[in-house]
Jmol script that loads the backbone (N, CA, C; Angstrom):
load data "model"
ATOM      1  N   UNK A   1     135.864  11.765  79.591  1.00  0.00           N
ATOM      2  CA  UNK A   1     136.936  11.504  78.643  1.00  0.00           C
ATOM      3  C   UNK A   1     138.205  12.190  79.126  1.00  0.00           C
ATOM      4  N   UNK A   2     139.205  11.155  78.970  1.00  0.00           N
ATOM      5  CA  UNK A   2     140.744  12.102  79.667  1.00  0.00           C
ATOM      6  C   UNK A   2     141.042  12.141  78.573  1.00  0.00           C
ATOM      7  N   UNK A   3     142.157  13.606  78.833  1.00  0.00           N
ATOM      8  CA  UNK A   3     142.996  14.334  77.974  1.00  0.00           C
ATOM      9  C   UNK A   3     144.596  13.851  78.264  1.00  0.00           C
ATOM     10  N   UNK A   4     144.304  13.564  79.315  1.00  0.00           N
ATOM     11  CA  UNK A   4     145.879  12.944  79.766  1.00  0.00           C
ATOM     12  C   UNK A   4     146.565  11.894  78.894  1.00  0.00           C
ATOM     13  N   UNK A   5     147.826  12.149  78.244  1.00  0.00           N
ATOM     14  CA  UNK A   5     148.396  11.339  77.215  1.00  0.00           C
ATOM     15  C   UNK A   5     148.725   9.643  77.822  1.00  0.00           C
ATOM     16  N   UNK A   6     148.284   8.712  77.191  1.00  0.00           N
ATOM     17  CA  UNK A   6     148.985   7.901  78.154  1.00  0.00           C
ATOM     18  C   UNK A   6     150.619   7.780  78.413  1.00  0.00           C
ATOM     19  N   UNK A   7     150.795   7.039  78.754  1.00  0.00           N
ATOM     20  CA  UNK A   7     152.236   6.524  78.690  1.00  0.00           C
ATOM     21  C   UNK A   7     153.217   6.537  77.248  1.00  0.00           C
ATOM     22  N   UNK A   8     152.906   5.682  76.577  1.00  0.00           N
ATOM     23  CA  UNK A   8     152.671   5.244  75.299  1.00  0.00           C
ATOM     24  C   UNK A   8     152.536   6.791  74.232  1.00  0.00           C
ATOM     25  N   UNK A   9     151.755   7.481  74.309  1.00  0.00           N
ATOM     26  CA  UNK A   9     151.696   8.955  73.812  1.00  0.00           C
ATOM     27  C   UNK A   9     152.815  10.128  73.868  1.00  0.00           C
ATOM     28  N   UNK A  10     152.770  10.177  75.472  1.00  0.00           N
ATOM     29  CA  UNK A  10     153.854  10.925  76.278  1.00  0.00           C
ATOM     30  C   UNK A  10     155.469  10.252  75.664  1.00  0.00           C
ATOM     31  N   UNK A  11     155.413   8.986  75.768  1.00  0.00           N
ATOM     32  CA  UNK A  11     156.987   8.680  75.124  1.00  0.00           C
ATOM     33  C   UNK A  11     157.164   8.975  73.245  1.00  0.00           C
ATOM     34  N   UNK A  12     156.272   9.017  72.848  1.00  0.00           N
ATOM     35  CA  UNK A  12     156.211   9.312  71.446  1.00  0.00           C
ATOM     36  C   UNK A  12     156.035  10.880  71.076  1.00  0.00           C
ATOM     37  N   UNK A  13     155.414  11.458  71.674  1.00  0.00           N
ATOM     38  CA  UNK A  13     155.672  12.759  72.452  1.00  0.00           C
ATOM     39  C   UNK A  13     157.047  13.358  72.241  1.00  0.00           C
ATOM     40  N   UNK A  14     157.223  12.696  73.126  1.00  0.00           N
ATOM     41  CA  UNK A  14     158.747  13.295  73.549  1.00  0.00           C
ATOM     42  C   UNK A  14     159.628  12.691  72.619  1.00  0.00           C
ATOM     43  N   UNK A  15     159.555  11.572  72.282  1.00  0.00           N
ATOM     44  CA  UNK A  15     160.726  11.472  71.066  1.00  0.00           C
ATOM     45  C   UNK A  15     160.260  12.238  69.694  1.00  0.00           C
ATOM     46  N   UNK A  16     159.479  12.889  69.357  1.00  0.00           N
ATOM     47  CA  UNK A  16     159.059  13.939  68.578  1.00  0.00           C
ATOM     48  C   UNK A  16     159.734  14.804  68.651  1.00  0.00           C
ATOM     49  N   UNK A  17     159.708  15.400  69.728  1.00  0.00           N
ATOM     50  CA  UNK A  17     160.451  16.731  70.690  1.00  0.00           C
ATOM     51  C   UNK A  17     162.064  16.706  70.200  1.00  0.00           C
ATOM     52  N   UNK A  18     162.399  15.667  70.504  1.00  0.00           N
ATOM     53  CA  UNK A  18     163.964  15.526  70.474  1.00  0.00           C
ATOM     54  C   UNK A  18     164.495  15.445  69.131  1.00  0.00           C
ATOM     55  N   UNK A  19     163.629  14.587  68.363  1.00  0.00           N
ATOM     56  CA  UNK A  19     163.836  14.574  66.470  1.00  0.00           C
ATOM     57  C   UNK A  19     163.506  15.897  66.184  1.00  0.00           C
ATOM     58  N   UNK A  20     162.618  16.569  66.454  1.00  0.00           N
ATOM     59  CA  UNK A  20     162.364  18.301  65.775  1.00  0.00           C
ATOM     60  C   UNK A  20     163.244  18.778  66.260  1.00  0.00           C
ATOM     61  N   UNK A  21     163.914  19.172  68.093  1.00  0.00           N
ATOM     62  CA  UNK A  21     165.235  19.577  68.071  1.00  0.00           C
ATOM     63  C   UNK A  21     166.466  19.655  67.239  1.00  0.00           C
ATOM     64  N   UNK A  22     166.425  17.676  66.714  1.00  0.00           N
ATOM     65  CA  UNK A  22     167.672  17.868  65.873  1.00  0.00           C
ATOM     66  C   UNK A  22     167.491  18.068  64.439  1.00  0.00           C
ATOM     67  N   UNK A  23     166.580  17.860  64.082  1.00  0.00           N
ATOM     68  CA  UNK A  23     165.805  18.115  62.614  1.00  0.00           C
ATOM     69  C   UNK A  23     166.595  20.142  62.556  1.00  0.00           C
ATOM     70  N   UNK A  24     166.238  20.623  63.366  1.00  0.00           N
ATOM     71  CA  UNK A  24     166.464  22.335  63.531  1.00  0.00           C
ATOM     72  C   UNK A  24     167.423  22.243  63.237  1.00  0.00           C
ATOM     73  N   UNK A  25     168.498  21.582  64.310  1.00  0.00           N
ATOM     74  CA  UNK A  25     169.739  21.811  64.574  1.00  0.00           C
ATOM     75  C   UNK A  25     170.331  21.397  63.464  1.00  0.00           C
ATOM     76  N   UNK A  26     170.138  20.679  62.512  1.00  0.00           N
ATOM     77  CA  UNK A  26     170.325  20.009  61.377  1.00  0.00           C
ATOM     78  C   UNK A  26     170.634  21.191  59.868  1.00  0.00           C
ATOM     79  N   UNK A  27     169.916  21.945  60.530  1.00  0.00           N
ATOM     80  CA  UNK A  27     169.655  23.180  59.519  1.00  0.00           C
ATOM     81  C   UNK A  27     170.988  24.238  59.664  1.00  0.00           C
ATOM     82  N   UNK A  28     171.707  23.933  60.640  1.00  0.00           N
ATOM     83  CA  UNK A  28     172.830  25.040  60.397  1.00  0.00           C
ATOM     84  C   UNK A  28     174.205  24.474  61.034  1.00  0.00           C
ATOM     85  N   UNK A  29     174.064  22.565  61.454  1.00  0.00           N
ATOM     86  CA  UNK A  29     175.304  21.837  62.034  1.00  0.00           C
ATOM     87  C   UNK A  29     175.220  20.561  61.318  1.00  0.00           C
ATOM     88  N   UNK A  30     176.577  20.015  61.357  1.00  0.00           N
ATOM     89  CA  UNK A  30     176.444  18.760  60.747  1.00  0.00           C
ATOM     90  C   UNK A  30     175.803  18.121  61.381  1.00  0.00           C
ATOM     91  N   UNK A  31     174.849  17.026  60.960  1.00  0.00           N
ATOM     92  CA  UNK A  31     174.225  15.521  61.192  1.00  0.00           C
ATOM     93  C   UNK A  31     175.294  14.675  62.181  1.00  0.00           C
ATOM     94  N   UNK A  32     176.622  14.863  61.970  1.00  0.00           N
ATOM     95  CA  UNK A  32     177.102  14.013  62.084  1.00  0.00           C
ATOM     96  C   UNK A  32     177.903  14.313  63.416  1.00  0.00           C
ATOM     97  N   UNK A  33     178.057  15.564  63.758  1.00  0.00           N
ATOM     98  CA  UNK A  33     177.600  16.113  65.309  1.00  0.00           C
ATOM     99  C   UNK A  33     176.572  15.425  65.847  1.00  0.00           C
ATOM    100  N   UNK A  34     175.441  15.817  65.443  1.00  0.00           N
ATOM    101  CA  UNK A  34     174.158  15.507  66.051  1.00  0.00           C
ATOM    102  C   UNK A  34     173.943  14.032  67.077  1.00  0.00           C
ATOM    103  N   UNK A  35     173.820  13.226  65.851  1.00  0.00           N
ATOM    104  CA  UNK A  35     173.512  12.188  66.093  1.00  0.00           C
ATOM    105  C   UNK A  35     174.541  11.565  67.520  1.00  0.00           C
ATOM    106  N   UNK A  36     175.786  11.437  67.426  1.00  0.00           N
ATOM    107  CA  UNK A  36     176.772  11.234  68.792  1.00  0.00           C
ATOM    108  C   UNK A  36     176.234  12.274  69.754  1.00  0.00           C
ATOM    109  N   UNK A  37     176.173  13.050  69.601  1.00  0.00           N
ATOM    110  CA  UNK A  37     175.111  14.021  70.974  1.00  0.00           C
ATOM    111  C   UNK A  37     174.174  13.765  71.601  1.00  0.00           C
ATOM    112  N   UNK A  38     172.932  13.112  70.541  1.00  0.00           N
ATOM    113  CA  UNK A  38     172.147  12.563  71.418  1.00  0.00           C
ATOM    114  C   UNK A  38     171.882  11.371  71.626  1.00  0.00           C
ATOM    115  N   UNK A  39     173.007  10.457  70.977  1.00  0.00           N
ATOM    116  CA  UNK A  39     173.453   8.839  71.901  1.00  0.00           C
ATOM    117  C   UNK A  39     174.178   9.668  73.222  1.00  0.00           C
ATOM    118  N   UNK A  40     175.052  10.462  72.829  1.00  0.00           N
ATOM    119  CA  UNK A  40     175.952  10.861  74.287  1.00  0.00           C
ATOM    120  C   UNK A  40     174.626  11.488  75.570  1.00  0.00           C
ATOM    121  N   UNK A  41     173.603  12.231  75.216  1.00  0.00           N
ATOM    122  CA  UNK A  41     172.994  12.690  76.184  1.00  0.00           C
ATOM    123  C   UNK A  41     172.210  11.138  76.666  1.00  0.00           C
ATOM    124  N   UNK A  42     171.899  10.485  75.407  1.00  0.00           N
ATOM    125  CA  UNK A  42     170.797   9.509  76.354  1.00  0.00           C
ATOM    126  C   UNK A  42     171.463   8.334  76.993  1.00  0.00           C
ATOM    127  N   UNK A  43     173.293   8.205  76.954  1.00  0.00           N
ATOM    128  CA  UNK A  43     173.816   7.297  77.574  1.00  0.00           C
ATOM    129  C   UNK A  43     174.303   7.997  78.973  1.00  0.00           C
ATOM    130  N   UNK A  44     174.020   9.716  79.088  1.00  0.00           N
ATOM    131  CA  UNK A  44     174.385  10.313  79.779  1.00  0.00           C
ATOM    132  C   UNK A  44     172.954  10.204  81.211  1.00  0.00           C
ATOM    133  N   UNK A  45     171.892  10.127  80.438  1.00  0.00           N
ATOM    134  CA  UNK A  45     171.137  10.409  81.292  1.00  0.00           C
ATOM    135  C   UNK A  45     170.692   8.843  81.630  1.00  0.00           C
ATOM    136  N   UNK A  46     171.133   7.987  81.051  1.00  0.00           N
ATOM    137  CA  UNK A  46     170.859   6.154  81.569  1.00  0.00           C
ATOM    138  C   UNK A  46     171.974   6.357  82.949  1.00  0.00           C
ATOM    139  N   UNK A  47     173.281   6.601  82.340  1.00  0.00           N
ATOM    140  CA  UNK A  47     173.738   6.236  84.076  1.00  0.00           C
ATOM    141  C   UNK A  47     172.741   7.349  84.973  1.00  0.00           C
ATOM    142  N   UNK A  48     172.170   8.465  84.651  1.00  0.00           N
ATOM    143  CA  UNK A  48     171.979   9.275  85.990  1.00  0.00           C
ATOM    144  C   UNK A  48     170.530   8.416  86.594  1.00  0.00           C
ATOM    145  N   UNK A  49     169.793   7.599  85.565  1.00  0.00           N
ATOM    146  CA  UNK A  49     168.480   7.128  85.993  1.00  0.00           C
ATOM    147  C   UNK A  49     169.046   5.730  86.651  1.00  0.00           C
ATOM    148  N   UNK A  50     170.054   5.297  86.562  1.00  0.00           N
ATOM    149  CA  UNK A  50     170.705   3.966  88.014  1.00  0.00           C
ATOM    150  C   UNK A  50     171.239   4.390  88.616  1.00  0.00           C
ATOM    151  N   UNK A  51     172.255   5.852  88.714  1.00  0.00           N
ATOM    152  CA  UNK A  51     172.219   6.786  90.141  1.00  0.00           C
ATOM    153  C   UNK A  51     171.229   6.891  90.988  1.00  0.00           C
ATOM    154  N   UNK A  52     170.039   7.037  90.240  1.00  0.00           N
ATOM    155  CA  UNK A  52     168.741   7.484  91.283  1.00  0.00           C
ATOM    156  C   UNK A  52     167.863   6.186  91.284  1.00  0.00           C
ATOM    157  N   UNK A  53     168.353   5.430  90.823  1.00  0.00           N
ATOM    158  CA  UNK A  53     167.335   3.797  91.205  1.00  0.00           C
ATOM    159  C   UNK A  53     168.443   2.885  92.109  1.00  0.00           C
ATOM    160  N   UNK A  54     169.415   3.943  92.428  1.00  0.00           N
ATOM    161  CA  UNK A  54     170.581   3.191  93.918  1.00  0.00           C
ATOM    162  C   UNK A  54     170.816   3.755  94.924  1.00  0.00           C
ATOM    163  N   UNK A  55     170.876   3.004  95.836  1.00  0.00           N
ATOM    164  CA  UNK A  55     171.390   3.882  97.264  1.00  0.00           C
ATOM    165  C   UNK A  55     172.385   4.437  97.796  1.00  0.00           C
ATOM    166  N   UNK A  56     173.547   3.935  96.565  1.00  0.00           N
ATOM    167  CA  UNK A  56     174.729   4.087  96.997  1.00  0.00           C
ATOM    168  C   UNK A  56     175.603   3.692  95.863  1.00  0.00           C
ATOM    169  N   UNK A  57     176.950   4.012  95.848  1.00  0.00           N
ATOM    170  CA  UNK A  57     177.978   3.896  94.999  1.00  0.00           C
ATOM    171  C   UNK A  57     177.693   2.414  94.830  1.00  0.00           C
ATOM    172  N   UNK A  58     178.449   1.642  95.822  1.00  0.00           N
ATOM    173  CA  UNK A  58     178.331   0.270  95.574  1.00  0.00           C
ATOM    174  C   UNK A  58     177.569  -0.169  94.865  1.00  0.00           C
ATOM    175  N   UNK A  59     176.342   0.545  94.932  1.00  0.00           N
ATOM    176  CA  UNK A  59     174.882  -0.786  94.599  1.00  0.00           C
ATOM    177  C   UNK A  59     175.067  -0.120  93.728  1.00  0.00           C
ATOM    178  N   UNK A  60     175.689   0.715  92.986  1.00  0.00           N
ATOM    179  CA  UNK A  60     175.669   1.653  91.653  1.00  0.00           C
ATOM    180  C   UNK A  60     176.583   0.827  91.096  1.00  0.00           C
ATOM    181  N   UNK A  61     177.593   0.576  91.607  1.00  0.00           N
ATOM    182  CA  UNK A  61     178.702  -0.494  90.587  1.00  0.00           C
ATOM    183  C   UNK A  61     178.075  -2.115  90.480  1.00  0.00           C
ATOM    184  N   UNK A  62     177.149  -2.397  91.670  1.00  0.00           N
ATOM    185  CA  UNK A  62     176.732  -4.020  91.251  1.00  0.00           C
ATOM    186  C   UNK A  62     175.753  -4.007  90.106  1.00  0.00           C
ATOM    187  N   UNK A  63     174.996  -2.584  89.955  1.00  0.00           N
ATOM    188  CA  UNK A  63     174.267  -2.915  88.673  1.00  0.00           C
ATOM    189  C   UNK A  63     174.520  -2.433  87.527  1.00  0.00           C
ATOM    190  N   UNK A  64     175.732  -1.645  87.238  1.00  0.00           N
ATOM    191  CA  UNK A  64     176.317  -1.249  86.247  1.00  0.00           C
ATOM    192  C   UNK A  64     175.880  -2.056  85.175  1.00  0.00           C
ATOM    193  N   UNK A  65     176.828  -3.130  85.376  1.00  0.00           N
ATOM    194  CA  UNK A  65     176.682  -4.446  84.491  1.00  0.00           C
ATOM    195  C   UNK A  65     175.225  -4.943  83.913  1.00  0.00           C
ATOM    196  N   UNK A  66     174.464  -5.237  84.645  1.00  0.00           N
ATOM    197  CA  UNK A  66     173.314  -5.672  84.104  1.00  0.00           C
ATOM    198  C   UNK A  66     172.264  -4.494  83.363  1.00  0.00           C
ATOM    199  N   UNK A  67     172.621  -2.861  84.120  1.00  0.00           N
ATOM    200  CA  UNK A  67     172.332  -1.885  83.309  1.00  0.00           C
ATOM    201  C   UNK A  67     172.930  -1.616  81.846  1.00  0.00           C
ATOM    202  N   UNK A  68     173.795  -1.599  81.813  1.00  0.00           N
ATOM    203  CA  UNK A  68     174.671  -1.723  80.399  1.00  0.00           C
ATOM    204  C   UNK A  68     174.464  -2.464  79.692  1.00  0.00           C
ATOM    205  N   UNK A  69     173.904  -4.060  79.740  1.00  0.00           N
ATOM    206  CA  UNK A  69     173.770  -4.876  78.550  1.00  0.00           C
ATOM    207  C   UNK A  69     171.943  -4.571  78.501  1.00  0.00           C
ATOM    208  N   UNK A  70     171.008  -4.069  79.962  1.00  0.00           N
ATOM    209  CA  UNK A  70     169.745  -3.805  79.345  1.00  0.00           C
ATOM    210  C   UNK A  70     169.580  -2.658  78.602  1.00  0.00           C
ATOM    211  N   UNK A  71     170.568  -1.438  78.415  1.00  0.00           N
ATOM    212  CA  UNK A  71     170.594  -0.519  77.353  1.00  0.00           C
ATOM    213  C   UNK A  71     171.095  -0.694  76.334  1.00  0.00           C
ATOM    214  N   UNK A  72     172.055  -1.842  76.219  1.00  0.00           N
ATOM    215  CA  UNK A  72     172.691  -2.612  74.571  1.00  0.00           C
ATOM    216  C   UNK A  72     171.717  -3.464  73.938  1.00  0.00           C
ATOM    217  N   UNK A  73     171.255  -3.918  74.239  1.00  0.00           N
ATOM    218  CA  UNK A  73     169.900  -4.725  74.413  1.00  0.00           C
ATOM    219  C   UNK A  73     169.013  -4.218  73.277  1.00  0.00           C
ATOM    220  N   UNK A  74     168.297  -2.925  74.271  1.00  0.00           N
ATOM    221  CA  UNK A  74     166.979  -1.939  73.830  1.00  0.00           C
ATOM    222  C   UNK A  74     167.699  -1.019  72.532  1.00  0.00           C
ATOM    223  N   UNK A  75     169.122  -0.458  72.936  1.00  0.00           N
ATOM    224  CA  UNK A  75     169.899   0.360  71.690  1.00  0.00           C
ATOM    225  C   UNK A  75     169.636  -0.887  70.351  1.00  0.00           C
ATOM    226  N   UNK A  76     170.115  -1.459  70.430  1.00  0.00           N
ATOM    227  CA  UNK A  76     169.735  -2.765  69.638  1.00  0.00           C
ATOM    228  C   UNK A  76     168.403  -3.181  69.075  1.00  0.00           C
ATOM    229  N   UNK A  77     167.628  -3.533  69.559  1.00  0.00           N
ATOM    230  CA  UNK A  77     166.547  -3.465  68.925  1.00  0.00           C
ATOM    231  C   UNK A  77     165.824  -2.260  68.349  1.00  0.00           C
ATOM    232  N   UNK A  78     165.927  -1.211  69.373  1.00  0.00           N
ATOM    233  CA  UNK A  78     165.029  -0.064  68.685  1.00  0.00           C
ATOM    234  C   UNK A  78     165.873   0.255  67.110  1.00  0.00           C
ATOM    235  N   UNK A  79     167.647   0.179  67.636  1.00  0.00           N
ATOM    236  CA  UNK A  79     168.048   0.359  66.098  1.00  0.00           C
ATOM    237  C   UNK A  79     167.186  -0.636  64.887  1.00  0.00           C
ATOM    238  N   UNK A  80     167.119  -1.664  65.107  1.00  0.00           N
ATOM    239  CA  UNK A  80     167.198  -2.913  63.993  1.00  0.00           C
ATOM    240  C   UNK A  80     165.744  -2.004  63.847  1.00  0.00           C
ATOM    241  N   UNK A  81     164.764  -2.294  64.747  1.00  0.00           N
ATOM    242  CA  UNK A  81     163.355  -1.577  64.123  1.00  0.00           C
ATOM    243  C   UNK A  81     163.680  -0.495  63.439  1.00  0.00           C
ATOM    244  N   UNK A  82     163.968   0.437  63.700  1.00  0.00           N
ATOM    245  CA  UNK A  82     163.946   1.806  62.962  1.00  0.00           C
ATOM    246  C   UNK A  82     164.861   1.882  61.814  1.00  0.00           C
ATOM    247  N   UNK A  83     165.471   0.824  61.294  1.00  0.00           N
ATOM    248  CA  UNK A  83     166.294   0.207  59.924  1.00  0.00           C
ATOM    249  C   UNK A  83     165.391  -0.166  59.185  1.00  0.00           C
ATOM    250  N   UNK A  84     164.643  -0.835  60.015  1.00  0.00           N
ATOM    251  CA  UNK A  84     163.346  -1.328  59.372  1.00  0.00           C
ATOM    252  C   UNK A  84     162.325  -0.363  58.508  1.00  0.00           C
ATOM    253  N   UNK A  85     162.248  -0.058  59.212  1.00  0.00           N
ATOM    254  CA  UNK A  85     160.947   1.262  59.356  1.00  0.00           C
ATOM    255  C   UNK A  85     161.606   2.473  57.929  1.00  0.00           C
ATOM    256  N   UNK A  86     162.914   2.684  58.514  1.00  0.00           N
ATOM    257  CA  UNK A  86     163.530   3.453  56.852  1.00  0.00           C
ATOM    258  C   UNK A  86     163.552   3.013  55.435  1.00  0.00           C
ATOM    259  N   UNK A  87     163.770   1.727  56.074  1.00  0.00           N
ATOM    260  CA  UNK A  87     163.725   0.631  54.874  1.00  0.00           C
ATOM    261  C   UNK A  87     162.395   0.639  53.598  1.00  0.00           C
ATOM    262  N   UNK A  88     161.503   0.370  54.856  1.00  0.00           N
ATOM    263  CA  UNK A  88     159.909   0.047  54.210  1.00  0.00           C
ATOM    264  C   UNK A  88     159.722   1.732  53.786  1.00  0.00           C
ATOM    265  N   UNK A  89     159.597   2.551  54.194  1.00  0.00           N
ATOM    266  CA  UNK A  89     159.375   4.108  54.200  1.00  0.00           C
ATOM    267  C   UNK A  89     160.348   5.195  53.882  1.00  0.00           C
ATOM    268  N   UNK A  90     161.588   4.856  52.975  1.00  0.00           N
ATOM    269  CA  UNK A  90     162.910   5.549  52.526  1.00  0.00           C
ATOM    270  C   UNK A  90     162.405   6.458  51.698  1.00  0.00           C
ATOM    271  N   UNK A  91     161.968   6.838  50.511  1.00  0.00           N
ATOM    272  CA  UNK A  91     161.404   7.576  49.803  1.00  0.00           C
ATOM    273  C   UNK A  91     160.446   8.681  50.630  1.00  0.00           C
ATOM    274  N   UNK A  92     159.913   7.980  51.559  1.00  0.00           N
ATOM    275  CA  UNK A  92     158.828   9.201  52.451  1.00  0.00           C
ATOM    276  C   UNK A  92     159.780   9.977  53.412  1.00  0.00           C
ATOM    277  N   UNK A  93     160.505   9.208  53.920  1.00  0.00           N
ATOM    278  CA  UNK A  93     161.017   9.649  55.198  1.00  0.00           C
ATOM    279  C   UNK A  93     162.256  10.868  54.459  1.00  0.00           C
ATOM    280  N   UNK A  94     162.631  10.456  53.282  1.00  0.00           N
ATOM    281  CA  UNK A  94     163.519  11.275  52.722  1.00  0.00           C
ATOM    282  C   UNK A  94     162.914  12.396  51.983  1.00  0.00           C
ATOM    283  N   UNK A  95     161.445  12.330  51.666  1.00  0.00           N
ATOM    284  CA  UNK A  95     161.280  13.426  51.140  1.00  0.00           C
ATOM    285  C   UNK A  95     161.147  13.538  49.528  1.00  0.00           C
ATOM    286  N   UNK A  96     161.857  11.971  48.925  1.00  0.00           N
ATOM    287  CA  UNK A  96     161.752  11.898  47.585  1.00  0.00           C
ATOM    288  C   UNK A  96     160.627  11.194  47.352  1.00  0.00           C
ATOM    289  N   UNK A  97     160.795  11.245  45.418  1.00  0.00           N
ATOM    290  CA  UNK A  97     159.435  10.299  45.050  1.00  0.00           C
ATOM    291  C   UNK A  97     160.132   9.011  43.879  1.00  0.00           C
ATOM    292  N   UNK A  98     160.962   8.309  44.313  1.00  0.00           N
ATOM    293  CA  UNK A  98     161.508   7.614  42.889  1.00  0.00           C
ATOM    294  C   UNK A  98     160.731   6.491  42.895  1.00  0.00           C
TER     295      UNK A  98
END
end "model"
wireframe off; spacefill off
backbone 0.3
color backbone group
C-alpha cells in the first residue's frame, strides 16, 4: 500500500496550504489585500512556469499568447465552480446556520 499522495491529493494539498495561509493572514489584514496577492503570486508564478517550459525569450513571447488565454480559461472556470460550490454550501462555508 502507498502512502504517496497522488497527484490529485498533492494539488488539494497544497491548495489547503495556501487557503490556511490566508485564512491566518485574514486574522490581522484585510481580505481585500489578500485575495489580489494571491491572484498576483499565482499570475506571478504562471509567467515563471513558461520561462522554464522555453528556451528562450523569443519562444517566451510566441507563447505568451496562447499561455494567457490557457490561464483565462482555467481562472474562469475554477472561478464559476467555486461560485458554485459557495452557492450550494454558503451557510457552511460561512460558518452560519440560517
Amino acid at each position: 500500500m502507498s502512502t504517496t499522495p497522488t497527484t490529485d491529493e498533492q494539488f488539494m494539498q497544497l491548495v489547503d496550504t495556501f487557503i490556511t495561509t490566508a485564512n491566518e493572514k485574514a486574522q490581522n489584514m484585510d481580505r481585500n489585500v489578500i485575495g489580489p496577492a494571491l491572484m498576483f503570486a499565482a499570475t506571478r508564478f504562471n509567467a515563471y512556469m513558461l520561462a522554464m517550459a522555453t528556451r528562450n525569450v523569443e519562444e517566451f513571447k510566441t507563447q505568451s499568447e496562447p499561455a494567457r488565454k490557457y490561464y483565462l480559461e482555467q481562472h474562469e472556470k475554477m472561478l464559476a465552480d467555486n461560485f458554485k460550490d459557495f452557492e450550494a454550501n454558503f451557510d457552511k462555508y460561512r460558518g452560519t446556520n440560517q
